[in-house]
Legacy VTK file of the C-alpha trace (Angstrom):
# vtk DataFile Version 3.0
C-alpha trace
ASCII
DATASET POLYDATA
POINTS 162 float
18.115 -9.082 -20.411
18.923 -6.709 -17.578
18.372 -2.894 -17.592
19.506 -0.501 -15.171
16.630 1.334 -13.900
16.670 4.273 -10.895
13.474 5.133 -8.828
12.545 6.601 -5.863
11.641 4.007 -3.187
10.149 5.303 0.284
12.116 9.117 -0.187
15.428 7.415 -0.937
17.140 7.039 -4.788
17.365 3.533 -6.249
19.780 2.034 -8.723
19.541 -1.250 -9.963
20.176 -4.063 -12.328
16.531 -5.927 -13.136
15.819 -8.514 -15.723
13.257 -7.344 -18.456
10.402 -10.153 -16.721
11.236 -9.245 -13.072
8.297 -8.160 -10.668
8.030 -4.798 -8.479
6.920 -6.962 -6.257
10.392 -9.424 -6.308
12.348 -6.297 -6.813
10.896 -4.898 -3.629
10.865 -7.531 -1.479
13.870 -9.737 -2.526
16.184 -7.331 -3.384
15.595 -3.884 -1.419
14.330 -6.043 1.663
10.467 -4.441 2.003
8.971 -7.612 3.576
5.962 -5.370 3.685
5.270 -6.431 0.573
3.901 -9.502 0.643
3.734 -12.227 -2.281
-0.110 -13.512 -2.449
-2.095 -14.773 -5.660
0.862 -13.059 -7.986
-1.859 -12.384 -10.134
-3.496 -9.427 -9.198
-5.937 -10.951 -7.531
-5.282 -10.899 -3.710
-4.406 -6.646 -2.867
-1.597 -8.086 -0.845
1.527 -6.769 -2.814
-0.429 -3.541 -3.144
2.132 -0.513 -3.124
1.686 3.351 -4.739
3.180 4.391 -7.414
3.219 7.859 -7.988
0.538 7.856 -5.569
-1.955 5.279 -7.089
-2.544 1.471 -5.584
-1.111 -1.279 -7.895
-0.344 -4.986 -7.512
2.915 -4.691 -7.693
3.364 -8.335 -8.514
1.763 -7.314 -12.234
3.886 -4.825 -12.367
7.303 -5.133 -14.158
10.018 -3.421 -12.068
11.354 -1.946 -15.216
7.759 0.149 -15.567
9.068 2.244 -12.167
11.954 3.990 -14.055
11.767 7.442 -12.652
8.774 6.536 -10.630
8.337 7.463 -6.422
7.144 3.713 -5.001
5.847 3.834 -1.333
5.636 1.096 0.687
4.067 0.444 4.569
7.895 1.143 5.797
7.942 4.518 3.906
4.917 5.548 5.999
7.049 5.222 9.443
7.443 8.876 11.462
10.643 9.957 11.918
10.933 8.516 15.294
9.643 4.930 14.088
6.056 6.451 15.179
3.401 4.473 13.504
1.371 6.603 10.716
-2.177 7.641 11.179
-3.540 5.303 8.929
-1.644 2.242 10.786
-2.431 3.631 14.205
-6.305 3.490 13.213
-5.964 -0.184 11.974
-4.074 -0.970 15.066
-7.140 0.775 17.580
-9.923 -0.979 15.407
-8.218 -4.331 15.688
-8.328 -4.450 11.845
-5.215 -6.554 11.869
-5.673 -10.884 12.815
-3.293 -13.012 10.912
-1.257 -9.208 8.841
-1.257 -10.519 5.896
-3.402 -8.791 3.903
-2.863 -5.638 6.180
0.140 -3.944 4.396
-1.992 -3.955 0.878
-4.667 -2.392 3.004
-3.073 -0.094 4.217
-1.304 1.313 0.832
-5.004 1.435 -0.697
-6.236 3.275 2.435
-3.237 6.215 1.896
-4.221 6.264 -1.774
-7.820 6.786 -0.578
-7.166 9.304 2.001
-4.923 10.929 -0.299
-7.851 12.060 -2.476
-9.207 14.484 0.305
-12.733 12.785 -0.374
-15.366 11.678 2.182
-16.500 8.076 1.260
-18.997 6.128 2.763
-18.906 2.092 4.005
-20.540 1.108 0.587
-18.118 3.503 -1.646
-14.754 2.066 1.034
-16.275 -1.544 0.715
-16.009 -1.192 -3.300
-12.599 0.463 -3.202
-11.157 -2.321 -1.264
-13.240 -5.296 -3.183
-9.445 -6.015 -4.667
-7.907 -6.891 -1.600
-8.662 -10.265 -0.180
-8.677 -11.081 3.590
-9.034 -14.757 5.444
-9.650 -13.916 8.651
-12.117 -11.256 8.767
-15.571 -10.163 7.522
-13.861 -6.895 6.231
-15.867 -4.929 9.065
-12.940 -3.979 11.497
-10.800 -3.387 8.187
-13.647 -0.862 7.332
-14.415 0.797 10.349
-10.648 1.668 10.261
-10.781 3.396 6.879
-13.897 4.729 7.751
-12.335 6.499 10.691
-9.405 7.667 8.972
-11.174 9.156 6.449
-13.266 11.301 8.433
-11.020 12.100 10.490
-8.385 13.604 7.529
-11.419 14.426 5.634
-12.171 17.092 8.666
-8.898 18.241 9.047
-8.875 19.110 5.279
-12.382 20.308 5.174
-10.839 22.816 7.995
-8.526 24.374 5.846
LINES 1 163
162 0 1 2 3 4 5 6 7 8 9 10 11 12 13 14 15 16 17 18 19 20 21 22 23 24 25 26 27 28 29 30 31 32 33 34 35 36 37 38 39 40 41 42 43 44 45 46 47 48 49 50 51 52 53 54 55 56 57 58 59 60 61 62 63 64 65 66 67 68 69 70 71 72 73 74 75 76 77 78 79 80 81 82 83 84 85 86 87 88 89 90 91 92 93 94 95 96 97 98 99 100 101 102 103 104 105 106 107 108 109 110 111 112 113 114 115 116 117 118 119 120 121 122 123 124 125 126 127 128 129 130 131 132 133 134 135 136 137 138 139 140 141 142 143 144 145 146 147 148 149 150 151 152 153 154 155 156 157 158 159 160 161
């Protein structure tokens, strides 16, 4: 059965047919085009369709698109400056070579704005647990933390400022 459903997707209003069993993820990626979100375990295993909803990480491939009615959805293109500008939190994965292969990256990066959006100071051990959902081939996790790490010090200071 299809259901229209509007949400807000990266600052901009959605309207949309989806069927009753269709994915955020599917709806996302297949439909609006966000290639950021990438399709992985598809059972909320793998972190790699990780977007925020109303500002918390999901698995968006768990996640029935119908659930988003009236919800804001941010993906890694809604972080973009106006300019095309990288965000903060990209820029710092980019300088700590925390990217290899990208594909877990995106995921990474969503959890990493829902962390920094808390206006918390973590340490490694507290990052390493928030990111035990997100699973990476290529790496030992250590550039991937020293990234978040950095990031959240350095919004963590800013905020602390203020």
């Amino acid at each position: 059965m299809l259901r229209i459903i509007k949400m807000t997707v990266n600052n901009k209003e959605v309207e949309l047919a989806v069927d009753d069993r269709e994915s955020l993820l599917d709806t996302l990626r297949n439909r609006l085009g966000l290639t950021s979100v990438k399709k992985g375990c598809e059972v909320g295993e793998c972190g790699a369709c990780t977007v925020l909803v109303d500002g918390e990480a999901i698995d968006s491939c768990i996640y029935l698109a119908m659930w988003a009615e009236g919800r804001h959805i941010l993906t890694v293109e809604g972080l973009k400056g106006p300019n095309g500008e990288l965000s903060q939190i990209q820029q710092a994965f980019v300088e700590e070579a925390a990217v290899q292969c990208g594909f877990c990256t995106p995921g990474l990066i969503m959890t990493a704005v829902e962390i920094v959006g808390t206006g918390k100071r973590y340490n490694r051990e507290e990052l390493r647990k928030m990111i035990s959902g997100h699973l990476c081939r290529c790496t030992g996790y250590e550039n991937i933390l020293n990234a978040m790490e950095r990031i959240v010090e350095e919004v963590y200071s800013v905020t602390s400022l203020n």
